[in-house]
C-alpha positions as CSV (number, residue, x, y, z in Angstrom):
1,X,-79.4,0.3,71.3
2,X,-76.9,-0.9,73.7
3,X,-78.4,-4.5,74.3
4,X,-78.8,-4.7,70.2
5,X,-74.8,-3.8,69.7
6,X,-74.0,-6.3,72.3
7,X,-76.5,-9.0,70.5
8,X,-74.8,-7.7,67.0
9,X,-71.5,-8.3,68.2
10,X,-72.0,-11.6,69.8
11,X,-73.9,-13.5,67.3
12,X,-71.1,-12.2,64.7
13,X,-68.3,-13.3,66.4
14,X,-69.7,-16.8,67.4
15,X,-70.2,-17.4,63.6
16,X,-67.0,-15.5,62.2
17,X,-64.7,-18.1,65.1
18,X,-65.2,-21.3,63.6
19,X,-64.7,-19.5,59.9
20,X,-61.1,-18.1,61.3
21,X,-60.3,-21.6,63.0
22,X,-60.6,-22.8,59.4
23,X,-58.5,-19.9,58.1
24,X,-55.7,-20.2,60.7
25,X,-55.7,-23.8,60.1
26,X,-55.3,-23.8,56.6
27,X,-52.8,-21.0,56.0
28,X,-50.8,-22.1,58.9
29,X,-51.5,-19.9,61.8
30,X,-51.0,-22.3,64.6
31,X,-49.0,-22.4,67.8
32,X,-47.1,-25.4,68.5
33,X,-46.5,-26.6,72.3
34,X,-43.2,-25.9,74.2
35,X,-41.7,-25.6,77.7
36,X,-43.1,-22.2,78.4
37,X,-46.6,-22.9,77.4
38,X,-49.4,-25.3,78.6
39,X,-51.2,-27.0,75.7
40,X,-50.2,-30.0,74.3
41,X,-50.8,-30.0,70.9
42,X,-50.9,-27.8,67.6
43,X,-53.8,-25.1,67.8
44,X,-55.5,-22.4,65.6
45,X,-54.2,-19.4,66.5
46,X,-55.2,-15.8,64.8
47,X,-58.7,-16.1,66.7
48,X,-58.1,-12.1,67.6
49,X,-59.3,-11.6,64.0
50,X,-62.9,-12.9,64.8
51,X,-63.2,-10.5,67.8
52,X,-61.6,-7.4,65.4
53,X,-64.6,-8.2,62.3
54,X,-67.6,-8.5,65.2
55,X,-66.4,-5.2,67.0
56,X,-66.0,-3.9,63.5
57,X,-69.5,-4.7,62.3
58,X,-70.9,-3.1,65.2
59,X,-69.0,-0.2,64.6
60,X,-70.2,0.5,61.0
61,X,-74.1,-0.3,62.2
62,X,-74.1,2.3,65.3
63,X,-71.5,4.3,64.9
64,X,-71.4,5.1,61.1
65,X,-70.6,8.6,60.8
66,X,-68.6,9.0,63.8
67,X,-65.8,10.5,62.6
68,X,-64.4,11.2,65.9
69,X,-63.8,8.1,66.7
70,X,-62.2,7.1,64.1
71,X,-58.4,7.8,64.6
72,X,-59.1,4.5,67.3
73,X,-59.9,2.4,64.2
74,X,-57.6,3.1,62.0
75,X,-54.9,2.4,65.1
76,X,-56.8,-0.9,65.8
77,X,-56.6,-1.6,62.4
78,X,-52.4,-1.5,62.4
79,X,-52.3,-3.4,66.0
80,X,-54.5,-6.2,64.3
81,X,-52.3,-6.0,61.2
82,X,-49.1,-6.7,63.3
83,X,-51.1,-9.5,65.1
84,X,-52.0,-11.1,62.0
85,X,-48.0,-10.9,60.7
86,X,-47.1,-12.2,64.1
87,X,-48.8,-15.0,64.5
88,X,-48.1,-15.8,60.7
89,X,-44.3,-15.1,60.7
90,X,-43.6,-14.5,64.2
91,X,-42.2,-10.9,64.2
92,X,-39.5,-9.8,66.2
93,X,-40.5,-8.0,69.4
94,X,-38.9,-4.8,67.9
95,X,-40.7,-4.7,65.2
96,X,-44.0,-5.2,66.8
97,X,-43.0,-2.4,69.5
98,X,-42.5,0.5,67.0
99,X,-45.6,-0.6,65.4
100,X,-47.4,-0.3,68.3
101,X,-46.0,2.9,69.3
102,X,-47.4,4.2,65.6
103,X,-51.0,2.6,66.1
104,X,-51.2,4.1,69.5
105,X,-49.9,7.8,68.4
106,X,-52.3,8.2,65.6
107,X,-55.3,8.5,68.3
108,X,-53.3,10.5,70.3
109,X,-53.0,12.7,67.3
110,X,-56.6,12.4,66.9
111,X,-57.1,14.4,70.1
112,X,-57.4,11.3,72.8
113,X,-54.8,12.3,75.3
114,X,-54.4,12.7,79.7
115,X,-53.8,16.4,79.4
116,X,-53.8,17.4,83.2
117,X,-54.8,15.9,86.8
118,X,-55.8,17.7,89.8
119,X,-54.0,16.6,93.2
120,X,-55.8,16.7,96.5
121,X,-55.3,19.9,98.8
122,X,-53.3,21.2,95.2
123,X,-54.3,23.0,91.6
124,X,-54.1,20.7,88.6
125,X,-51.4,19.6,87.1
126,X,-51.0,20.2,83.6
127,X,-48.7,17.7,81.4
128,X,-48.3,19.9,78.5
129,X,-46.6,18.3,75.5
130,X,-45.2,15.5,77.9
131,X,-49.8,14.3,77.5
132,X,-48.5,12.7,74.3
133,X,-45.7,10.6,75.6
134,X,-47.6,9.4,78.3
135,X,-50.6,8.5,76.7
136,X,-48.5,6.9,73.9
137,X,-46.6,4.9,77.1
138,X,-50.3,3.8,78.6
139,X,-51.8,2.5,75.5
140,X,-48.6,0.7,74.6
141,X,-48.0,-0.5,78.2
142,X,-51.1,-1.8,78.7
143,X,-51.3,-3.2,75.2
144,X,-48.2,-5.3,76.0
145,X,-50.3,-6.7,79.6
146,X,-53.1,-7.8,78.0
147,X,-50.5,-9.9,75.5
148,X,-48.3,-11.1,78.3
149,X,-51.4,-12.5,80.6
150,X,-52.4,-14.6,77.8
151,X,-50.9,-18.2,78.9
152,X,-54.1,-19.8,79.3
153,X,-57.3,-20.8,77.6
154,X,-60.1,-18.3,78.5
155,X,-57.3,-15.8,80.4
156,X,-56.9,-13.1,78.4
157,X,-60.2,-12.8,77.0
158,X,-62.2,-13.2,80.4
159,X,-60.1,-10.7,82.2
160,X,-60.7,-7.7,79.1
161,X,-64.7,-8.7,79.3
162,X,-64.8,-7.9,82.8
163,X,-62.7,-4.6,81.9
164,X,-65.3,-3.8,79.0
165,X,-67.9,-4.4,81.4
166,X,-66.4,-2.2,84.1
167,X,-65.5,0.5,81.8
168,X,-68.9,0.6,80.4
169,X,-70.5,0.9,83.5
170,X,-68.2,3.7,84.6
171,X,-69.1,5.2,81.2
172,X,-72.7,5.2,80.9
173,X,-72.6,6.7,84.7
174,X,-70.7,9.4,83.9
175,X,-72.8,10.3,80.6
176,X,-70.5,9.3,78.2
177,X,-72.6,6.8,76.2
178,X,-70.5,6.8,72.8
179,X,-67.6,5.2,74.7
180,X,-70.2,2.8,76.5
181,X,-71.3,1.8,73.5
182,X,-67.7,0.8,71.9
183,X,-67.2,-0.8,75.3
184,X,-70.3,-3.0,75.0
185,X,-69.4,-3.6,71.8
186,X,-66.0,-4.9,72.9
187,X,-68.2,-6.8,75.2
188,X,-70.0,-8.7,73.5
189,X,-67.2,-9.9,70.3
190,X,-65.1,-11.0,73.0
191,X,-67.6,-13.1,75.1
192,X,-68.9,-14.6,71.4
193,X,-64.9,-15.7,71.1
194,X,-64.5,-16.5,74.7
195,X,-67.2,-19.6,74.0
196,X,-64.5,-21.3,71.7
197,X,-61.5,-20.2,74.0
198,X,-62.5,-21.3,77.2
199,X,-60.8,-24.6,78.4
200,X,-60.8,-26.5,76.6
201,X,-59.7,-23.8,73.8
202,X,-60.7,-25.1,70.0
203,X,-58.9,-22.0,68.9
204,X,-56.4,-19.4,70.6
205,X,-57.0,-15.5,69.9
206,X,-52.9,-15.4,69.4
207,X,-51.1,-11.8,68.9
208,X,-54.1,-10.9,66.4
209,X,-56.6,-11.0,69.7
210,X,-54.3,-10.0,72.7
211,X,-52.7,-7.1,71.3
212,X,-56.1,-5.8,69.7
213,X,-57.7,-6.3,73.1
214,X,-55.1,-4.6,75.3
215,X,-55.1,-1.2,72.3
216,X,-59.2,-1.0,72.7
217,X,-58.6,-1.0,76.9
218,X,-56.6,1.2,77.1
219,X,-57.6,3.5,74.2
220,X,-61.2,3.4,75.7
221,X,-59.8,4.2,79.5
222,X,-58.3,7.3,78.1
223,X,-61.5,8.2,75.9
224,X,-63.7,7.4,79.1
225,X,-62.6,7.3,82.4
226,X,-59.6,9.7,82.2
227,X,-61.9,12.7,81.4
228,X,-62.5,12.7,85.2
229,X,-58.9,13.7,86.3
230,X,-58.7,13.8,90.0
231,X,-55.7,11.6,91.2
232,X,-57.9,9.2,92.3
233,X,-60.1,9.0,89.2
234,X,-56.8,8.8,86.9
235,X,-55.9,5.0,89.4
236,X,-59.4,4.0,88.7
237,X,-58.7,2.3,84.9
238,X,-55.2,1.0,86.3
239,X,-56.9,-0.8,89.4
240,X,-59.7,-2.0,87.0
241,X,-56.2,-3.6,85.1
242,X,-54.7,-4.6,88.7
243,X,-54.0,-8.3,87.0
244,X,-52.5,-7.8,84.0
245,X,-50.5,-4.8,84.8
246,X,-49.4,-6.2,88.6
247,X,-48.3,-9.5,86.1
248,X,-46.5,-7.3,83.6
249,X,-44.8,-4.8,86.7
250,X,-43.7,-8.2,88.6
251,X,-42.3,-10.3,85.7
252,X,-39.7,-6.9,85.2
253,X,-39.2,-6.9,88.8
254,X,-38.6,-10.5,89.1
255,X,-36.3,-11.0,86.0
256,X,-34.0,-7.3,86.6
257,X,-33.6,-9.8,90.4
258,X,-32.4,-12.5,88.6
259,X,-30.6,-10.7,86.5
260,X,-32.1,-11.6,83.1
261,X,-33.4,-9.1,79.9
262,X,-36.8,-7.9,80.6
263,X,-37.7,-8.9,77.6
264,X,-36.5,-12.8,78.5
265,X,-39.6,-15.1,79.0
266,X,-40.0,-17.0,81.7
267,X,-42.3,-19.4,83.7
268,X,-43.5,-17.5,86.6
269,X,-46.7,-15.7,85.3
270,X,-49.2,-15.3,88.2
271,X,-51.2,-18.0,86.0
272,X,-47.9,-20.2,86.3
273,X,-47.7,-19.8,89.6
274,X,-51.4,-20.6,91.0
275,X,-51.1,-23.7,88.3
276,X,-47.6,-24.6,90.3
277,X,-50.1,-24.4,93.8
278,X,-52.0,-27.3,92.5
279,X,-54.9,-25.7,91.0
280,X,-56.4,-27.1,87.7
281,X,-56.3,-25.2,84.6
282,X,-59.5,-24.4,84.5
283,X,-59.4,-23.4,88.0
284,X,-56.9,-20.9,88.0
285,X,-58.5,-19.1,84.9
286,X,-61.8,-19.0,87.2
287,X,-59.8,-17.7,90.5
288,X,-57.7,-15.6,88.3
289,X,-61.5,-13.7,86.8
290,X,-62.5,-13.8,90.4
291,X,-59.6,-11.4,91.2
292,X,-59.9,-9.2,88.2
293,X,-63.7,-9.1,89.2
294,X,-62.5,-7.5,92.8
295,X,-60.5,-5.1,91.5
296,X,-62.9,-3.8,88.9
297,X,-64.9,-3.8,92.0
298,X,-62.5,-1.5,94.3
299,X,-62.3,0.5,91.0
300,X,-66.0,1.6,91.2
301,X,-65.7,2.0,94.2
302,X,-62.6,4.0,94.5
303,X,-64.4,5.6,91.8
304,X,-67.3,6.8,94.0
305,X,-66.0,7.5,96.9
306,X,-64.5,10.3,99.2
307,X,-60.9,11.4,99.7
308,X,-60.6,9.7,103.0
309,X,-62.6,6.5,102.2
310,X,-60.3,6.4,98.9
311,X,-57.5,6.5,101.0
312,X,-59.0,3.9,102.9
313,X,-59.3,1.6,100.0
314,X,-56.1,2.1,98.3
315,X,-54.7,0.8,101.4
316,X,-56.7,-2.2,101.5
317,X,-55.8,-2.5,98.1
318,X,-52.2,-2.5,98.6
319,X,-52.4,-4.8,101.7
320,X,-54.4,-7.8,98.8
321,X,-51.7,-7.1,96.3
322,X,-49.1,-7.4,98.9
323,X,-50.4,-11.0,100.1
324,X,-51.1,-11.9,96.6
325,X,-47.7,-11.5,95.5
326,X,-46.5,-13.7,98.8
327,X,-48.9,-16.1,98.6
328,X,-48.2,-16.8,94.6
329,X,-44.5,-16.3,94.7
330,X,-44.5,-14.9,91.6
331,X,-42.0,-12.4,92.4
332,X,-40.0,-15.0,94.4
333,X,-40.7,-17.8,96.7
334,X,-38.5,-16.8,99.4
335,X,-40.0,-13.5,99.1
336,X,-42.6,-13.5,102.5
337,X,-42.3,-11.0,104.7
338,X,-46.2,-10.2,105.4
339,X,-46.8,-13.9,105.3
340,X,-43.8,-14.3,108.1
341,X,-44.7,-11.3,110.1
342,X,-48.7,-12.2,110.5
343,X,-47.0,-15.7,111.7
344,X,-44.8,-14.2,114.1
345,X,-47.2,-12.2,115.6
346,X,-49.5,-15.1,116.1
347,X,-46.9,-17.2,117.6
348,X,-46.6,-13.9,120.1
349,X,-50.0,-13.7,120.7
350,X,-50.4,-17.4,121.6
């Protein structure tokens, strides 16, 4: 059933993403070329709607009378919505926010919430009624990464296929095969998309695609992987999102520095920054999936391991963001001190 859904939802989007170029294109739902973005000319945006019909399609032939679930569609439903009237009418980011804080408290309300952890060497902690402010802050937080990482062709969509295909795994090992099977289903609308989206892009998913992506992460981490609530376990789903959500943490980080609104955009994306290292376009997109694919690996890993070896690769981890973040400058680029301590100690040594 699993290979069928991903088949399903494949073969559906690669035939509804040529039918939304046309749509886009015709009502207007393009994205014109400026100093903060790459491309060149006028494209189809709106593409998000292609991946929201596949995954919908699968959803009414496998999971039919899963009323469970269904709080998750209906908030998909308003995130796509808002996408649409965004990249129609482009929305104020005000607007878009309390919309997304409704489409991500209706599943909330629907029962999908982090209720408790447990600590190591401690009893659980339990959140109480601050589980619905916090789950509302992930799904929205992570929604909003998902949208912000999507600068180049192929980005976004790459980097949430490899997080449906983490998640899934994680899934179907820990028995929960409903949740695998939306995640599969994710799986394979986005990688039907991601054929027309890769560089060179004939269409871009816009808000429609990026927000709808980031909402089904995050919605599906909670569903999935949260239900396992040891410390560790609840840093699994955010170390599968190291990417978008390091790019998202950074960009506050770098512009509260320089002193500008959070909500300012700038330049300086990590995919800005490799681009500004010399690397092609398409290049970058592939190192930047590379990266993503490491970190979904240290997030099985972290995933099953001990307390001690998760220790260990937390650190490790923390040491690769560290360099990262030097090597990229995407905080600053006067910002090295790793880099210049590894080089004084080799000057010592020598």
């Amino acid at each position: 059933m699993i290979y069928s859904a991903i088949i399903i939802c494949f073969v559906a989007a690669v035939i509804l993403t040529p039918l939304v170029k046309s749509i886009a294109i015709k009502i207007g739902a393009t994205d014109k070329p400026n100093y903060r973005k790459v491309h060149e000319k006028i494209m189809p945006r709106l593409g998000g709607l292609a991946i929201y019909v596949s995954f919908l399609i699968g959803f009414l032939v496998f999971l039919p009378n899963t009323i469970h679930y269904l709080p998750i569609m209906i908030g998909a439903t308003i995130i796509v919505f808002v996408g649409i009237l965004d990249d129609l009418f482009q929305k104020s980011a005000k607007f878009k926010f309390i919309m997304q804080l409704v489409a991500a408290t209706i599943p909330v309300i629907g029962g999908f919430k982090i209720d408790f952890i447990t600590i190591p060497f401690a009893d659980r902690i339990e959140f109480g009624f601050l589980a619905i402010p916090i789950t509302i802050l992930w799904i929205v937080a992570i929604t909003n990464a998902i949208n912000l990482i999507d600068g180049l062709d192929g980005l976004a969509a790459g980097i949430a296929a490899i997080a449906f295909l983490t998640i899934s795994g994680l899934a179907v090992s820990m028995g929960n095969i409903p949740i695998a099977l939306i995640s599969f289903m994710m799986l394979g609308s986005t990688l039907g998309f991601l054929i027309f989206n890769f560089y060179p892009a004939k269409i871009f998913m816009g808000d429609t695609g990026s927000l709808f992506l980031g909402y089904m992460i995050s919605v599906i981490a909670v569903t999935g992987l949260f239900k396992n609530v040891a410390l560790f376990s609840l840093l699994v789903p955010i170390i599968i999102l190291a990417i978008p959500i390091l790019d998202t943490l950074f960009a506050i980080i770098r512009r509260i520095i320089h002193k500008k609104p959070i909500s300012a955009p700038d330049k300086s994306h990590l995919h800005h920054c490799i681009l500004k290292l010399g690397y092609t376009h398409k290049q970058t997109v592939i190192l930047i999936y590379g990266m993503s694919s490491l970190f979904s690996l240290a997030g099985i890993m972290l995933n099953r391991s001990e307390m001690w070896s998760s220790i260990i690769i937390l650190f490790l981890i923390l040491i690769i963001v560290e360099l990262l973040v030097e090597l990229t400058g995407i905080i600053s680029e006067s910002y090295r001190p790793l880099l210049k301590w590894l080089k004084l100690e080799r000057v010592k040594s020598r």
